[in-house]
N, C-alpha and C positions, 0 to 999 in steps of 0.2 A: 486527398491523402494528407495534406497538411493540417486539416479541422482532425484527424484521426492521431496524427502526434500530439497536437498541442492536448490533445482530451487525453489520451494515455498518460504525459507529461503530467499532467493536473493531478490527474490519481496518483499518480508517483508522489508528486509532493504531496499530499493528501495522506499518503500512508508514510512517507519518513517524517511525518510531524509527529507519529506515534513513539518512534522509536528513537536512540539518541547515538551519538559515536560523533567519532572526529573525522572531517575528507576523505583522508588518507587510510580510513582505518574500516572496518565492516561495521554496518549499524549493529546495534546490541537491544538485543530484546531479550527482556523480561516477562515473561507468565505472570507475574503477581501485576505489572502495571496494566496490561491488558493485552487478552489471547486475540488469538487471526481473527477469529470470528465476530468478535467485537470491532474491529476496526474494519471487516469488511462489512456489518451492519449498520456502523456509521457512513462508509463510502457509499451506498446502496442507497441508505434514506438521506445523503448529501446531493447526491448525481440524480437521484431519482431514476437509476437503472440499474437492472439486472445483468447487464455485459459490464457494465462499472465495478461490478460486486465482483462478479469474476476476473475479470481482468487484474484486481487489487489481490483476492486470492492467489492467485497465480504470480503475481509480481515480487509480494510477501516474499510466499513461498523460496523461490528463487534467487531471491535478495538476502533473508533473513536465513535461509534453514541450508542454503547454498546448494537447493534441487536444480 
């Protein structure tokens, strides 16, 4: 269980290096710097996996669009 956090964890940071904000404050994403899909096809050809890709989809999402 614990190799499954720190690998979620990794992606995590992996997708808030895309995006920028303060702690305290929600990350802020921009479409002109670059859309989900771009950052989940750098986490995909990073991780070399396709549950990485998803997983980063879904965390975005979540994070960024507040699903």
């Amino acid at each position: 269980m614990g190799k499954m956090k720190d690998f979620a964890m990794d992606i995590e940071d992996f997708c808030n290096g895309y995006f920028y904000g303060f702690i305290d404050q929600p990350m802020v994403y921009d479409e002109e710097d670059f859309t989900i899909e771009e950052v989940v096809e750098d986490v995909q050809e990073y991780f070399k996996s396709e549950e990485a890709a998803k997983y980063a989809r879904e965390y975005i999402k979540r994070t960024v669009e507040g699903a």
